[in-house]
N, C-alpha and C positions, 0 to 999 in steps of 0.2 A: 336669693337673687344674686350675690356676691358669687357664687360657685357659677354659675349661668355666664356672666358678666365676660370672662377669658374666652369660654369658645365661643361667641356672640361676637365679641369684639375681632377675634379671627374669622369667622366667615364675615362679616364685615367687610378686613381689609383684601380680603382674597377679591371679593366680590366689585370692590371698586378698583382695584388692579386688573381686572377683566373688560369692565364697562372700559375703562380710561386706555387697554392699550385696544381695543376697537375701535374707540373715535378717536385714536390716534392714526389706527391702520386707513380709516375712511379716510382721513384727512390727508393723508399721506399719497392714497389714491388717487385724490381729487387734483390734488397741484402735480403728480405725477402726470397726468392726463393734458392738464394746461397748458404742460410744459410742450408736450408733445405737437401739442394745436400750433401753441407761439411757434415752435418748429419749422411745423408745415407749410404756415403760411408764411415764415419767411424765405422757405425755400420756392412757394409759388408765385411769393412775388420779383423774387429774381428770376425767374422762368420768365413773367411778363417785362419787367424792365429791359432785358438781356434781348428777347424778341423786338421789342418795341425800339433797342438800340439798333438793333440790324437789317432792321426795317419790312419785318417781318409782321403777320397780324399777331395780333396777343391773343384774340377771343378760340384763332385755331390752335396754338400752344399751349394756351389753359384747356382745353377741352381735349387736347391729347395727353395731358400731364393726368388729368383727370379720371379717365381710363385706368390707367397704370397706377393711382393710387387704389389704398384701400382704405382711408378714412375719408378725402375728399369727396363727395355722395354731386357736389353741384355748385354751383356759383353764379352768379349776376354782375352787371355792368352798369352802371347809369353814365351816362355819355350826354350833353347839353340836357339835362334836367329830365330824362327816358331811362326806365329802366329795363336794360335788356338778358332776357336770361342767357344761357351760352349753353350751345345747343349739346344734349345728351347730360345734361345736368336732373338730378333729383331733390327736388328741393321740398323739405317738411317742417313744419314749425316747431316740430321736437328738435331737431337739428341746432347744432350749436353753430352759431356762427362771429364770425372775424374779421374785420373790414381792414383794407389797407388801399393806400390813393396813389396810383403811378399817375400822372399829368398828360392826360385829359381827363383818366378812367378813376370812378370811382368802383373798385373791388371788393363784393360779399362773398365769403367761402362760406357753405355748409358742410362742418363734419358731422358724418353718423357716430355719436357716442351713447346710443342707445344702451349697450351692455353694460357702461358706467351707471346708468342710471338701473339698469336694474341687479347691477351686483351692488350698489347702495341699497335700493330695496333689499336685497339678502341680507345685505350684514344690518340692515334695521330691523329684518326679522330674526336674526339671528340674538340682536343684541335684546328685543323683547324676548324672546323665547326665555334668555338667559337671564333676566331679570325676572320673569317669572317661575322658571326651577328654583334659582337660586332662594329667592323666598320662599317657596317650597320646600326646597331643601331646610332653608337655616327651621323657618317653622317646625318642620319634625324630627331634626336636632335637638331646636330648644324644649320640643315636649320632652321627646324620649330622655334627656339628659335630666329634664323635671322629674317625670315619673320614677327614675333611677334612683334621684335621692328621696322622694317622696317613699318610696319601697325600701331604701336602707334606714330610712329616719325611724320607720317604722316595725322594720326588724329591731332597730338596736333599742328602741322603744320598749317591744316585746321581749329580748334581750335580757332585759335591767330590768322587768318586770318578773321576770321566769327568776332571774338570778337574787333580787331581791325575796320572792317567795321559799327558794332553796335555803335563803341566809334564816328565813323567821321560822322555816321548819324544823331547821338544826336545832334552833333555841327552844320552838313548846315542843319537839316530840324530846324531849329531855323531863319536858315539867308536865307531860300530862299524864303518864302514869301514877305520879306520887299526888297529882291533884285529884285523879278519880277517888286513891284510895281516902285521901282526906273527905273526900264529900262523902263517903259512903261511911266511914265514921259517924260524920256529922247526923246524915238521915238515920243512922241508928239512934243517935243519941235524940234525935228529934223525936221519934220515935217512944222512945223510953220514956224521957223526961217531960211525952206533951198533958199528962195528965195533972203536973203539978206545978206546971206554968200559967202566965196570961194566955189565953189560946190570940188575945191579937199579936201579939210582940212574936209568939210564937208560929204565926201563920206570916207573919213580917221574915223572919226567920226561914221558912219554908222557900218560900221565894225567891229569898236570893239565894238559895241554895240550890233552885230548881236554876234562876238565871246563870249560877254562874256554871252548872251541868250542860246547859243549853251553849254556853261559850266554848266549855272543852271540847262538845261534842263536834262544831261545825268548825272548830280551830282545828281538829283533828282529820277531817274529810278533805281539806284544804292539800293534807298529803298525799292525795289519790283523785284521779281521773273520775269524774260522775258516771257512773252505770245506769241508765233509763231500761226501763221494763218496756216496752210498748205494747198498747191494743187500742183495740176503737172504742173511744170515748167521745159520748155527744157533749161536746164544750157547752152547751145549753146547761145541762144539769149539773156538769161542776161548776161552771162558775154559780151558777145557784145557791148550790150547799159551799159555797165557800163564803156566801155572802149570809147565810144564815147565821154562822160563827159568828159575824159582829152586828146583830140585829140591834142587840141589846145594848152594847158598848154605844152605836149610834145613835141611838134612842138619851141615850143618858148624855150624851158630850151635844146633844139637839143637836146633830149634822141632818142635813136633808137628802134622803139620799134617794138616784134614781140608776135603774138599768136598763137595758134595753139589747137585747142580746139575740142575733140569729141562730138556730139550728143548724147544727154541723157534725157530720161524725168526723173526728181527729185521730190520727196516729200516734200517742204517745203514753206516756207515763203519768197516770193520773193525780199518784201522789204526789209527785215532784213537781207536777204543774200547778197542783193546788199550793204547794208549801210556796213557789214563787207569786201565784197571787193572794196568797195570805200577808206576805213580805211587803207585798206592790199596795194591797189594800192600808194593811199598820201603817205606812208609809206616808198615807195620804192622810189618813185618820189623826199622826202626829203634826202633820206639818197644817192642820186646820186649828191646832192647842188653841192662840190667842190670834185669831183670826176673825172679824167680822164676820163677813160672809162665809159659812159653814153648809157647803154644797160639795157632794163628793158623787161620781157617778163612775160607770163601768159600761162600756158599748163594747159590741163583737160584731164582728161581720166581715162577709168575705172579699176580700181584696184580689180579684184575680186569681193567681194558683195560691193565695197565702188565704189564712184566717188572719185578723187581726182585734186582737184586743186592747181599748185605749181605757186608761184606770185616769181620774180626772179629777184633780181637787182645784177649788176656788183661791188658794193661794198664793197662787200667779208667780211664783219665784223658785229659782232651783239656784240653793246654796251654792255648787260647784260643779265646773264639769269632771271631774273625780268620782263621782259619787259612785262610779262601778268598780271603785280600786277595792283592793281587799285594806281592811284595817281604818276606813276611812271614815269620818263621822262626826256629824255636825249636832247632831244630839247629845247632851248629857248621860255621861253613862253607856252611851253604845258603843259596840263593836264593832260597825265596820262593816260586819259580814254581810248583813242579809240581802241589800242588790247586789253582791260581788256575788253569793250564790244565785238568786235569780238570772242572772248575767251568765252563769256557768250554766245552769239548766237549761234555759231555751238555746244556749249555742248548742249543748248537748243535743235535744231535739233539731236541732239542724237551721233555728230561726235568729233573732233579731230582736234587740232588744233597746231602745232609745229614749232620751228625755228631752224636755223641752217646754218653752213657753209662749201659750198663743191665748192669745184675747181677753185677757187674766185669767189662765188654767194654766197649771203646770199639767202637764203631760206625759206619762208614758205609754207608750206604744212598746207593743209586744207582735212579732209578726213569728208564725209557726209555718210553716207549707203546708197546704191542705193533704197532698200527698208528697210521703216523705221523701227529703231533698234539702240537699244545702240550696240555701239563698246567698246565688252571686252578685260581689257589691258592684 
C-alpha cells in the first residue's frame, strides 16, 4: 500500500489543481460579467439623466440607446406608483436585471446574459465529466500499478523459489550417488544376513532402508522437469484401485470411510495421478493419527470444462500454507516431498491443486481439465 500511496497522492494533487483552477475560471467569469452590467447601467443612466437635463423624454433616449445596444434586451419605468414598459423593450424572467432611480423615474434594465448561464452550465459539465474520468482514470492507475507489483512480488517469489531449488540440487546431486551405492550394500547385506537375524528388527531394517531409497529417489526427480504419459483413463476406476491399497490400513486405524465418485474418461497419466492420490489419501489418513472423529472421504465430479476431485478428512486443520513447498514438513520424520510432487504432477497435467478448511474438513481439491488445457487463473 506504501508503494500505491506516491502516485495516489499525485493524481490527487493534479486532480484538485484542475477542479480549483475551474471554479476559479467560473468565478472569475461571473464578476467579469457583473462588472460589465454595473457598466452599462451606469452608462444608461447617464443617457437618462443627460436627456432629462435637456429636457428631452428619457423613455425616447432609453429606447434608442436600447436598439444600439447588445446586452440591453428591455427595460421599465414606474412613474407615480405605474409601471410602464418602454416601448421595443424584451423583457424575460431569465434576464438579469439592475435598477437605478433618476427623480421621478424609477428605472429596471434587463440584460440578456443567457450564454453566461449556459457556459456555467459547460464548465459544470465539464468539471463533472472531469471528476468522473479523473476517477476513472486514478482507479485504473491504482489497479494496474497493484497488479504490477502483485505480478513482480510474485515473480521474485518464484525467483527465490527456482534459485533456492538450484542451491539444494548442488548439495544432494553430490550425495546421491555415494547414497544409492550405500543402500545397495546395505540390501545385499540384508539380504545375506536375513537368515541369521530377528526377522522383526530385521524387517525394521528393511524399511528404513526402503524409506530412505524412497527419499533419494524423489530428492533426485526434483532435478528434472515431470514427463506425463497421457491416455484415456476413466478416473472412476483409478481412483478405485487406489483406494483399495489402503482398505486395510482403514480398517485397522477404524477410519470410516466414504466415496462417491462420477464417471469420466480423463487425459492423462495414470501412474502419476494415482501416486498423487496415494500422497493426497496418506495425507489424510496421517493427519486423522489422534483425531476423534475419524472420517475420511474422496468425491469426483465434473465441474464445468474441469474434473474435480476433493480428498476430505475430518481434521479440520491445515498446519501451513507451505505445505506445497519442497522440503517442508510438519510430520515427524518426513520429507517434504510428497504434496510438492502432487503440486508438480497435476500442474504437469495442466490443473490445480489447493487446500483448505471448511466446516471442519480440511480439504484438498484437485481440479484436472476434462479436455486437455491449462486452467487460467
Amino acid at each position: 500500500m506504501r508503494k500505491l500511496l506516491f502516485p495516489a497522492s499525485v493524481l490527487a494533487i493534479l486532480f484538485s489543481a484542475i477542479v480549483l483552477n475551474i471554479y476559479l475560471l467560473r468565478n472569475e467569469l461571473n464578476e467579469f460579467y457583473l462588472f460589465i452590467i454595473k457598466e452599462e447601467t451606469s452608462r444608461v443612466k447617464s443617457v437618462v439623466e443627460g436627456t432629462i437635463v435637456g429636457g428631452g423624454d428619457p423613455v425616447e433616449a432609453l429606447t434608442s440607446y436600447m436598439e444600439n445596444s447588445k446586452l440591453l434586451k428591455g427595460a421599465t419605468f414606474k412613474l407615480e406608483g405605474r409601471e410602464i414598459i418602454v416601448p421595443g423593450s424584451d423583457i424575460s424572467q431569465e434576464y438579469f436585471r439592475e435598477s437605478f432611480k433618476v427623480q421621478p423615474f424609477l428605472f429596471t434594465l434587463y440584460f440578456d446574459f443567457s450564454y453566461v448561464r449556459e457556459l456555467n452550465r459547460h464548465l459544470s459539465y465539464v468539471l463533472i465529466s472531469l471528476f468522473f474520468f479523473s476517477l476513472l482514470f486514478t482507479g485504473v492507475t491504482v489497479w494496474l500499478v497493484k497488479e504490477y507489483f502483485k505480478e513482480k512480488i510474485l515473480y521474485e517469489r518464484e525467483k527465490q523459489e527456482k534459485e533456492k531449488l538450484e542451491s539444494i540440487n548442488l548439495v544432494i546431486h553430490s550425495l546421491i550417488h555415494e547414497v544409492k551405492n550405500r543402500l545397495n550394500v546395505l540390501r545385499l547385506l540384508v539380504y545375506r544376513l536375513g537368515s541369521s537375524f530377528d526377522k522383526v528388527y530385521l524387517q525394521k531394517l528393511q524399511e528404513e532402508i526402503d524409506k530412505l531409497g524412497k527419499y533419494v529417489e524423489e530428492t533426485a526427480d526434483l532435478r528434472k522437469p515431470i514427463t506425463i504419459s497421457r491416455r484415456k483413463t476413466d478416473i472412476y476406476f483409478l481412483i478405485k484401485e487406489v483406494i483399495s491399497k489402503f482398505e486395510e490400513l482403514l480398517k485397522t486405524k477404524n477410519i470410516n470411510f466414504e466415496t462417491k465418485v462420477e464417471k469420466c474418461e480423463l487425459e492423462l497419466d495414470p501412474e502419476k495421478f494415482s501416486s498423487l492420490l496415494v500422497d493426497l489419501v496418506k495425507n489424510g489418513i496421517e493427519a486423522l493419527e489422534n483425531s476423534k472423529k475419524k472420517e475420511l472421504k474422496i468425491l469426483g465430479k465434473k465441474e464445468g470444462n474441469f474434473y474435480a476431485v476433493y480428498v476430505m478428512d475430518s481434521g479440520g486443520k491445515l498446519p501451513s500454507r507451505d505445505l506445497f513447498k519442497p522440503f517442508y514438513s510438519t510430520k515427524e520424520g518426513g520429507f517434504g516431498l510428497g504434496l510438492y510432487n502432487a503440486k508438480r504432477i497435476i500442474e504437469a497435467h495442466g490443473g490445480k491443486i489447493e487446500a483448505f478448511v471448511k466446516d471442519g474438513w480440511t480439504i484438498f481439491k484437485v481440479l484436472i481439465p476434462v479436455h486437455f488445457g491449462k486452467i487460467s487463473d
